[in-house]
KOLVO-36875 format. One record per residue (C-alpha): residue number from 1; x, y, z. Coordinates in steps of 0.001 Angstrom, whole numbers, plus 524288, in hexadecimal, padded with zeros to 5 digits. Example, Ala and Ser with C-alpha at 12.3 -4.5 7.8 and 13.67 -1.06 7.14 Angstrom:
! residues 2
R    nr       x       y       z
R     1   8300C   7EE6C   81E78
R     2   83566   7FBDC   81BE4
This chain:
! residues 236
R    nr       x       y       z
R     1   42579   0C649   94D64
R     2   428A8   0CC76   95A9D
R     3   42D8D   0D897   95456
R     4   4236B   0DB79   94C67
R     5   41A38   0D8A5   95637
R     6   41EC6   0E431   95E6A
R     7   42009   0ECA8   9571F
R     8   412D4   0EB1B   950DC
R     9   410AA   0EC2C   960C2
R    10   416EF   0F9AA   96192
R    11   40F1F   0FE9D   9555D
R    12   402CD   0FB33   95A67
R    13   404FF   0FFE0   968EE
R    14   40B24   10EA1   96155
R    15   3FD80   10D33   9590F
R    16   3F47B   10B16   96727
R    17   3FBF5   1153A   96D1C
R    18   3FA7D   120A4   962BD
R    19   3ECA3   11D49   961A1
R    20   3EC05   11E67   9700C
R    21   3F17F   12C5E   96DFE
R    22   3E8D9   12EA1   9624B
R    23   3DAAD   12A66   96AE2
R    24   3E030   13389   9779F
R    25   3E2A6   13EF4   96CDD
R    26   3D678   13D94   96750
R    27   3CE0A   13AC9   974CF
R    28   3D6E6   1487D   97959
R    29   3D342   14D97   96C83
R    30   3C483   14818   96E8C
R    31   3C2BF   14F48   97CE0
R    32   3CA0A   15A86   97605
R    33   3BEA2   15C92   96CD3
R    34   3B47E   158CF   9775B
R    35   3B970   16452   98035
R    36   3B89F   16D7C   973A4
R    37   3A996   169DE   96FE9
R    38   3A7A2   16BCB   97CF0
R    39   3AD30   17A1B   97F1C
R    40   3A6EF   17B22   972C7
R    41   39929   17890   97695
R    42   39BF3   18135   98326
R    43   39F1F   18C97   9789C
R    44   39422   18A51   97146
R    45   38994   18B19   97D80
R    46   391A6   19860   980D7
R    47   38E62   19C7B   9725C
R    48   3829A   19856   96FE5
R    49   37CFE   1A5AB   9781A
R    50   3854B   1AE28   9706E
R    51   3827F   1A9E8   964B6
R    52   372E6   1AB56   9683D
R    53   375B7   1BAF3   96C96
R    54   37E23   1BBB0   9602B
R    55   3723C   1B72C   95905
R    56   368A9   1C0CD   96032
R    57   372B2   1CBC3   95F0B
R    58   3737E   1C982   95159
R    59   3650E   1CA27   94E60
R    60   3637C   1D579   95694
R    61   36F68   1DC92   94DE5
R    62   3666C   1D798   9431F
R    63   35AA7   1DF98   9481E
R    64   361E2   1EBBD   94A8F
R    65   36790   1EABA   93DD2
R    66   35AA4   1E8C3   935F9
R    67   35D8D   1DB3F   932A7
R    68   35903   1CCED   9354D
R    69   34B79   1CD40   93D02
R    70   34A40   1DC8D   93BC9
R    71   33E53   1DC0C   9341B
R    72   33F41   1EA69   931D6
R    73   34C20   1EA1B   92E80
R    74   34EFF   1F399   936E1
R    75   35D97   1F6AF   93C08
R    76   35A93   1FC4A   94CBF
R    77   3600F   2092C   94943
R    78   3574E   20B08   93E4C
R    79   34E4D   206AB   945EE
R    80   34F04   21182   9503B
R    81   35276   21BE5   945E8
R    82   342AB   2159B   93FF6
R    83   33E6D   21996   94C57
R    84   34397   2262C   94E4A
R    85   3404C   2299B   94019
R    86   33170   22618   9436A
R    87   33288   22FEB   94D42
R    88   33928   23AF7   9455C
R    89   32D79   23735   93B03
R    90   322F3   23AC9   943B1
R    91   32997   247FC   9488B
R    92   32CCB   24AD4   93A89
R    93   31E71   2486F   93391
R    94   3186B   25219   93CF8
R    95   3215D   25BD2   93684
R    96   31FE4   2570C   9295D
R    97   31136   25730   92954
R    98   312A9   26454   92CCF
R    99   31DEB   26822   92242
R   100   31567   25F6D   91736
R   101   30774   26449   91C39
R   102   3037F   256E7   92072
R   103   30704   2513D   913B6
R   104   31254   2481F   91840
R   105   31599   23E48   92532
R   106   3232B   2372B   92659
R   107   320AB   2282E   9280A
R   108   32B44   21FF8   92F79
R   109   32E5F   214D8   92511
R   110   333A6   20702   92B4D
R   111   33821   20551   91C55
R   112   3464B   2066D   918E6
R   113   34BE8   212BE   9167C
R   114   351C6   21137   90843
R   115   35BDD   21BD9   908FD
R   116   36102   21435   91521
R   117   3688D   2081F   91346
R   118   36584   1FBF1   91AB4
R   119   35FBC   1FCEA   9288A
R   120   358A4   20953   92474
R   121   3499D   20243   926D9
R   122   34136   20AF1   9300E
R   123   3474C   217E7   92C24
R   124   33DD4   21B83   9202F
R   125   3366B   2273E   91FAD
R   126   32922   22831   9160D
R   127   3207E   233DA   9164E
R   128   30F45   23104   91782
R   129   30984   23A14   90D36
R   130   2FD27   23E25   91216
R   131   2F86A   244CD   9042C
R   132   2FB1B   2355B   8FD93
R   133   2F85C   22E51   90B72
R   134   305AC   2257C   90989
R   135   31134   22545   90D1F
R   136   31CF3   22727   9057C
R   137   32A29   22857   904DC
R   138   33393   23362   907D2
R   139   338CD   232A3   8FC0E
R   140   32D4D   236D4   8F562
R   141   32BEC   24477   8FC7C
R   142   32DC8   250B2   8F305
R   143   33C1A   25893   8F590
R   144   33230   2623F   8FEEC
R   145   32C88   257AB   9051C
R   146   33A76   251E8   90882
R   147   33E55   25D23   90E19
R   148   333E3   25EEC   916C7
R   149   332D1   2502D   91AFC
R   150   343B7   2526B   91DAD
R   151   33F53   25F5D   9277E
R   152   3344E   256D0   92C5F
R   153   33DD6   24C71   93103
R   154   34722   255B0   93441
R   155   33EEF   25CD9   93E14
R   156   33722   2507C   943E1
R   157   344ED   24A0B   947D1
R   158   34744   256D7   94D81
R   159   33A21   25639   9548A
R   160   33D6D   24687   959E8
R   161   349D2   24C91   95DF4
R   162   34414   256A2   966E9
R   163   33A35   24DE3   96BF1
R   164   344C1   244A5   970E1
R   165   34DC0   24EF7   97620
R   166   34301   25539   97F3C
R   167   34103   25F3A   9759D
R   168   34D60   262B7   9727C
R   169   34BC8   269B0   96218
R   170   35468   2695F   9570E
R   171   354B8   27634   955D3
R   172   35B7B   277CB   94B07
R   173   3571B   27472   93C9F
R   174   35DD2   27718   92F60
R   175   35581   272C2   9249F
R   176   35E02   2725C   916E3
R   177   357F3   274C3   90A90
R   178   34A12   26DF3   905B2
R   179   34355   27966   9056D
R   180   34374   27A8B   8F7FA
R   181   33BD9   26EEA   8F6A4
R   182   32F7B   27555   8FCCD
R   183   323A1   27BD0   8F827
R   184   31F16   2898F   8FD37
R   185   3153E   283BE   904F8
R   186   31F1F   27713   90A98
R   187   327EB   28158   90D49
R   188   32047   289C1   915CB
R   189   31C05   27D91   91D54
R   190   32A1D   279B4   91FDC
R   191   32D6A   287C5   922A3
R   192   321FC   28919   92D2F
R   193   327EF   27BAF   93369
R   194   33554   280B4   93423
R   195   33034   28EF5   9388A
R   196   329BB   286BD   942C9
R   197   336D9   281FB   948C2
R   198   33DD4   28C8C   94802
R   199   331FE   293F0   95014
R   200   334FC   2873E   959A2
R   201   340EA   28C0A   95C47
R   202   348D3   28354   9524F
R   203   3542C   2898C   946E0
R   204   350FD   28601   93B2B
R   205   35857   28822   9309F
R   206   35724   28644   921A9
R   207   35F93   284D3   91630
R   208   35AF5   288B7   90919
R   209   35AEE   28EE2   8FC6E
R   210   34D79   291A8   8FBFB
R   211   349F8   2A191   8F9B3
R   212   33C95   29F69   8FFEE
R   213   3407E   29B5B   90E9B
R   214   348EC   2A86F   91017
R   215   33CCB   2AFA4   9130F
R   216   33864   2A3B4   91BE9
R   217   3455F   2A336   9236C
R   218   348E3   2AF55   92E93
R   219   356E5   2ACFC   930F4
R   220   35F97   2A8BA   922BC
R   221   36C8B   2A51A   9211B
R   222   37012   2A6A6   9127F
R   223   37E85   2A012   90DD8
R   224   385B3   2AA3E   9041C
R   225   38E58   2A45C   8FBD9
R   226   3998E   2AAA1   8F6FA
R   227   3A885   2A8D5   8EF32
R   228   3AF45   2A770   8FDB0
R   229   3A452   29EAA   902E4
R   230   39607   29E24   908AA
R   231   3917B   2A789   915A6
R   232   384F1   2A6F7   91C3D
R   233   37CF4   2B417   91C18
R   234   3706C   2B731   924BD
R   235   364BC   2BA5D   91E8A
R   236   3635C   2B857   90EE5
């Protein structure tokens, strides 16, 4: 019938017209999403250099830290402390050729230095025995020998300082116990190397408990103890 007939009319124009609605939404929607893959691929060009200098910041953090393509596994600061420690070396095996009577040379070492924790490569220190002909490690020196490889070092960075200052000295030294350690003969060697500075204009001083170096030393200090405390006396 009639009636039916429209309104079946009616049902089917409200149907056409909401899916009109729906394709506009979705054609809005459509350019919506065209505009955003396009601001997107605009981002992504702008990116695309920053992540490349992320990527060669990142390996270069890598190489200062001793990681990825460090092959020496190296961090940069231990890499310039290597170098300056090559230096001190040299200054300090002139002195302890002298102090060891050409027995002993310090050796830079690219190994790792085991007492340091990670990053520590470069900054070893081995000793060339000329008696054996090999080289071996610090660790291996005798309580004397420590001592005087310690003054060696001690003196040679004090030597690469003075050379890079235009000569200005430590001129100051206070050497703390060790002597004990030493033969008679090791003992007058070290004492003709520290006579030597102080003739060179450098104070010297030395801490001990040894009897032997009061006769060696001009000018003592001597610390008295006593029930209201400790006083320094000259001479002793």
């Amino acid at each position: 019938d009639v009636a039916s007939a429209e309104a079946a009319e009616r049902e089917a124009r409200e149907r056409a017209e909401a899916a009109v609605a729906t394709l506009r939404a979705s054609e809005r929607t459509a350019e919506d999403v065209r505009s955003l893959l396009r601001e997107l691929g605009t981002a992504l060009a702008e990116l695309e250099p920053a992540e490349q200098e992320f990527a060669e910041l990142t390996a270069l953090t890598d190489v200062f830290n001793g990681q990825g393509q460090n092959s020496r596994r190296m961090s940069l600061r231990s890499y310039v402390l290597a170098a300056r420690l090559e230096e001190v070396a040299v200054a300090a095996t002139a002195r302890l050729r002298s102090m060891s009577q050409g027995r002993y040379s310090f050796v830079h070492s690219d190994q790792e230095d085991r007492v340091r924790t990670r990053g520590g490569h470069g900054l070893g220190l081995d000793v060339l025995d000329d008696y054996s002909g090999q080289v071996r490690s610090s660790k291996t020196l005798s309580g004397g020998e420590s001592f005087i490889a310690s003054l060696s070092l001690a003196l040679g960075l004090a030597d690469v300082v003075a050379a890079e200052t235009g000569g200005a000295l430590l001129d100051t030294l206070f050497v703390d116990e060790g002597f004990g350690t030493l033969d008679n003969e090791t003992l007058d060697v070290v004492m003709g190397v520290l006579d030597e500075l102080r003739a060179g204009g450098r104070v010297v001083g030395l801490v001990s408990h040894v009897d032997e170096l009061r006769q060696r030393i001009p000018t003592r200090l001597r610390v008295r103890k006593s029930r209201t405390g400790s006083e320094l006396v000259a001479g002793g």
